[in-house]
C-alpha positions, -999 to +999 in steps of 0.1 A: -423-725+102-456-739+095-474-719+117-508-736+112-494-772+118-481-757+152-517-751+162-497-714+171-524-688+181-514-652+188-532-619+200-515-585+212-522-560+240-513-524+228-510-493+257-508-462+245-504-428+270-525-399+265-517-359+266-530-337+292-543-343+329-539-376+345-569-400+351-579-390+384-560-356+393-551-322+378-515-330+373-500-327+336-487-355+320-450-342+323-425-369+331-397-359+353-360-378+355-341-354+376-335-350+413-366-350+429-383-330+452-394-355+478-395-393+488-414-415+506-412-453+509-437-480+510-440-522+517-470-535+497-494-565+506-516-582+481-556-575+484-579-604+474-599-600+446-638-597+440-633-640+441-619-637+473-586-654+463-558-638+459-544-639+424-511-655+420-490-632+406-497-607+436-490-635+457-456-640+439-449-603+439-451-602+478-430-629+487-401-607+472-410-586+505-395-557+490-393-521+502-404-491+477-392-461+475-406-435+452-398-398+440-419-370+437-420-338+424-437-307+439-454-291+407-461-324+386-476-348+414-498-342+441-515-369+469-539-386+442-501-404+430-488-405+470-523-424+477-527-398+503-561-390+489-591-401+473-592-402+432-609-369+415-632-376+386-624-394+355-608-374+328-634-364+305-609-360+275-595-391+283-628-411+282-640-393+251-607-402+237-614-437+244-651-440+234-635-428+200-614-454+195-638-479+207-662-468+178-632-469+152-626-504+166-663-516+159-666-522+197-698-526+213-697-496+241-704-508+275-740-498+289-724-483+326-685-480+326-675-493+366-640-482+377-619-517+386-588-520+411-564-544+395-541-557+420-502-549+419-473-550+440-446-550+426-444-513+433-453-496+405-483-483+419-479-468+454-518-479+461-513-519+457-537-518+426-542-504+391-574-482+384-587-501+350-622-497+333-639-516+301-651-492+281-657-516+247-657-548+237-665-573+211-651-550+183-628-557+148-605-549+124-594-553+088-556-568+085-549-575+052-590-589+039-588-610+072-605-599+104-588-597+137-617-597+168-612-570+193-616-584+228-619-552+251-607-515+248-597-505+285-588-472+302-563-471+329-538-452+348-504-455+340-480-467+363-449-452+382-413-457+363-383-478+377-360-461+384-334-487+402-343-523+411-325-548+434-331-577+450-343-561+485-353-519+468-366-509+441-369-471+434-399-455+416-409-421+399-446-410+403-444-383+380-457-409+354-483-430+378-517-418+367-514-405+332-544-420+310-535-451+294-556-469+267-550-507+265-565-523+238-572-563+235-570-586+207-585-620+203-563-650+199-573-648+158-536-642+150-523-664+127-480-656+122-457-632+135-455-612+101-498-607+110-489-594+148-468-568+132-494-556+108-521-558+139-503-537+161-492-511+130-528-509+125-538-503+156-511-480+168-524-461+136-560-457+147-546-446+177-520-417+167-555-405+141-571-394+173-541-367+179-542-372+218-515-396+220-481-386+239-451-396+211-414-409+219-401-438+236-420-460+259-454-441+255-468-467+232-457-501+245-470-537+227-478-573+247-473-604+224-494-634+240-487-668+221-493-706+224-485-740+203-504-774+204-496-787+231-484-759+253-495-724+274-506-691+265-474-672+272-472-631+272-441-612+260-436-575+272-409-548+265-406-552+226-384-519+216-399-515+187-427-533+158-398-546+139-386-569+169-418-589+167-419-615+139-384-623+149-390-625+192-423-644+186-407-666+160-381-672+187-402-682+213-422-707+193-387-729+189-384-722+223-415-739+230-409-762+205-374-770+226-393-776+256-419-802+240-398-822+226-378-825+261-412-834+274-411-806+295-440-783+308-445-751+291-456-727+321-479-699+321-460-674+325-451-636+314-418-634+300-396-604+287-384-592+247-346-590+256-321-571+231-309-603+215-348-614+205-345-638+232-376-634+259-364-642+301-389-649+326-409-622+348-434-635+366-466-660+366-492-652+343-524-630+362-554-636+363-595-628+371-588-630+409-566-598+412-600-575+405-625-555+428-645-528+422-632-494+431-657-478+454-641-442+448-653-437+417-686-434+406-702-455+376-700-439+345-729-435+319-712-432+284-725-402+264-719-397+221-740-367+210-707-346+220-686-357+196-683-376+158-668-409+146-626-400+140-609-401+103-581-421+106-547-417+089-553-443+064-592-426+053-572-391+054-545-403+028-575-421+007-589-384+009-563-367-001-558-389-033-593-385-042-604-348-034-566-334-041-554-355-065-519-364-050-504-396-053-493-420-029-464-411-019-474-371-012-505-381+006-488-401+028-460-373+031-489-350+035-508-367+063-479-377+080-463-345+083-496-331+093-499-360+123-463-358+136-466-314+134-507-310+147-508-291+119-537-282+094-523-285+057-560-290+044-561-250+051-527-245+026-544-265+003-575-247-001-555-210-002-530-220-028-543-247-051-512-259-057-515-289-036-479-310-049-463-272-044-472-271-008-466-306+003-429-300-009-425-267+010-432-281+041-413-320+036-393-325+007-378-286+009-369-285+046-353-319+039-331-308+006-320-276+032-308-298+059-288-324+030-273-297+008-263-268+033-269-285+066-296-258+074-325-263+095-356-240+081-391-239+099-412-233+070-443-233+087-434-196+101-431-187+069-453-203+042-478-179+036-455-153+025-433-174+003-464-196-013-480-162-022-445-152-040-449-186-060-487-189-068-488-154-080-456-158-104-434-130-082-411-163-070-404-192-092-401-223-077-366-235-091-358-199-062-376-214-034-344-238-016-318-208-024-340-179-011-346-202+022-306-207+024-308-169+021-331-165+046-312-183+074-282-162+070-299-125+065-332-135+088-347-117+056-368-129+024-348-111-001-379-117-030-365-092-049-328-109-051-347-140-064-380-124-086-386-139-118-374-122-147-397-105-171-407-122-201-396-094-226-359-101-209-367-137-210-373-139-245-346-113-254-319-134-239-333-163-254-326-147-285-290-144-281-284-176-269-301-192-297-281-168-323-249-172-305-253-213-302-267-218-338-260-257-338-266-270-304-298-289-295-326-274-278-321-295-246-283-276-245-297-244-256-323-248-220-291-258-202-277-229-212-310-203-203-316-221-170-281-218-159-280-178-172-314-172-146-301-192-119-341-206-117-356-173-120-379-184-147-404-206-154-391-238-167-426-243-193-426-205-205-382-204-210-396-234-236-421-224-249-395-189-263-371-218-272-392-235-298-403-198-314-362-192-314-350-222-327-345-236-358-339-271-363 
């Protein structure tokens, strides 16, 4: 498509949950599936807003007239999630979280931070309303040399999780209603679907560099908005993954497209990814008129001296290029490995010098383990005594992937079964072979020594002999 002649325009909200305490209680961030402990049901009304109107997607929400019930759980959730009780203080961790990724995002940082109730009732927030704050706004980022404006950088409380819907119930869990959520607002600068997929990679970069993210499936969720000359802003939810969106968003487009050409009315609207890459209809579009201020909480003056601008991923693999001299491929093996674990492989670095060495122990190694013997070895629990074996020439590498398959059978590191040979029996053996195989070549005559040592040698020094042995 030529997306410019469409007059398309494009800009993506990204949520991402948080580790910890919820926003407003002590609870963890667990979230529960099984049986629960307790229910309770609820009907929801919508509130006006700080306009006084009531906004229209509320108002379409309530005509459903529904009845919510919602499971609870005894040591996860407390009265905060029942709306039983007030809100505690904000979650400093959270908001320092936030304020992070605000800076990262070249935001401008609010002066006072004013808690927001954001109307909903559709049920997935026992209360009628969502607890939302601006932290920053009028921020950037780099997508390929082009920049993409940042609109706003919200925090927010998650909401509950369906559990069942139908056309008169719909059943809820709390155990996820109130866990920090970070929503983060593009402007419409968005130019193709192939550019939405980059923006919300980026982005859902900056935020796994803060390390405070939750990880799996449907803690990081992305909203596509989109229009075409001629037509309304439209807003996609529930894309599975960042793969889906150049091809649900392309979609949509000839689905506007369809619609203009039958000189029909594109609505405003907030529609669903489906499977297929199809989107359905869920509901008007919101708008201003669903927020009020949240008289709960107290205003919030936002405070830096406790903490520094984050490294993100993308500066750490840049770093490790430069200071450790890896290439792309093991920096990015590095630095991922580190993200996904929590786990400090700068400190292996430093200790052992041998930086390719140690990014293989704990990636590529694990991974040969699992393909050749269908073993599953955790190498962190065991690195410092096996990358001593190898720096100090006890353990040559070539031994490394059989003295591991060792080690999950025995729950032992046999060093001693795998030790390098000497270099006096090196060199004597050497000598044999190379007497006893006067015409081969010396790439047949290393065959030959590597295969007699099983890797027990040192692949430059077993050379090194060669070439004093043999005679052309």
């Amino acid at each position: 498509m030529d997306y410019k002649k469409l007059g398309f325009k494009s800009g993506i909200e990204i949520h991402q949950q948080l580790e910890g305490k919820k926003l407003f209680c002590n609870c963890p961030t667990e979230i529960r599936k099984d049986k629960p402990d307790f229910t309770f049901d609820r009907k929801l009304r919508a509130s006006a807003g700080e306009s006084g109107k009531v906004d229209i997607a509320a108002a379409y929400e309530q005509l459903k007239g529904k009845l919510f019930t919602y499971w609870g759980y005894d040591d996860i959730t407390c009265l905060v999630e029942m709306d039983e009780e007030p809100p505690g203080p904000i979650n400093k961790d959270a908001l320092k979280t936030c304020l992070q990724i605000a800076q990262i995002l070249n935001c401008r940082i609010v002066d006072k931070i004013q808690v927001m109730r954001k109307t909903v009732v559709d049920g997935s927030n026992t209360s009628g309303f969502q607890r939302t704050a601006l932290v920053g706004m009028n921020g950037h980022i780099d997508i390929n040399g082009k920049k993409i404006r940042i609109s706003s950088v919200c925090l927010e409380e998650e909401a509950c999780q369906v559990m069942n819907r139908t056309k008169d119930h719909d059943t809820y869990n709390i155990s996820r209603l109130g866990i920090p959520l970070i929503e983060i607002a593009t402007e419409p600068d968005i130019a193709n679907p192939l550019e939405c997929k980059d923006t919300a990679a980026k982005i859902g970069m900056i935020l796994r560099s803060t390390g405070a993210c939750k990880r799996g499936i449907g803690s990081i969720r992305q909203d596509v908005n989109i229009s075409i000359k001629g037509g309304e802003r439209v807003e996609i939810k529930g894309f599975q993954d960042l793969k889906s969106i150049p091809k649900v968003v392309d979609n949509e487009i000839q689905r506007h497209l369809d619609l203009l050409k039958k000189k029909k009315k594109i609505e405003k609207e907030v529609r669903k990814a489906e499977p297929d890459f199809t989107t359905s209809f869920l509901r008007p579009m919101p708008g201003a008129s669903r927020m009020y201020p949240e008289t709960d909480v107290p205003t919030i003056i936002p405070a830096f001296g406790k903490f520094q601008k984050l490294e993100t991923i993308d500066d750490k693999i840049k770093r490790f290029k430069k200071i450790f001299g890896l290439n792309d491929d093991y920096a990015k093996l590095a630095v991922s490995f580190a993200d996904k674990e929590k786990f400090d492989i700068e400190s292996y670095f430093k200790k052992y010098k041998d930086f390719k060495l140690v990014v293989d122990f704990f990636t590529n190694i694990p991974k040969d383990l699992k393909k050749r013997y269908s073993i599953d070895v955790d190498t962190k629990k065991i690195a410092d005594e096996v990358l001593k074996k190898v720096v100090v020439g006890d353990l040559p590498k070539g031994s490394i992937i059989d003295l591991l398959a060792d080690f999950s059978k025995t729950k032992k590191l046999n060093f001693n079964k795998f030790k390098v040979a000497s270099t006096g029996d090196l060199e004597k053996e050497i000598k044999a072979i190379v007497d006893k195989n006067s015409g081969a070549s010396i790439g047949a005559l290393m065959g030959m020594v590597m295969g007699k040592f099983q890797g027990k040698v040192d692949g430059k020094t077993a050379m090194d002999l060669l070439k004093k042995h043999h005679k052309e």
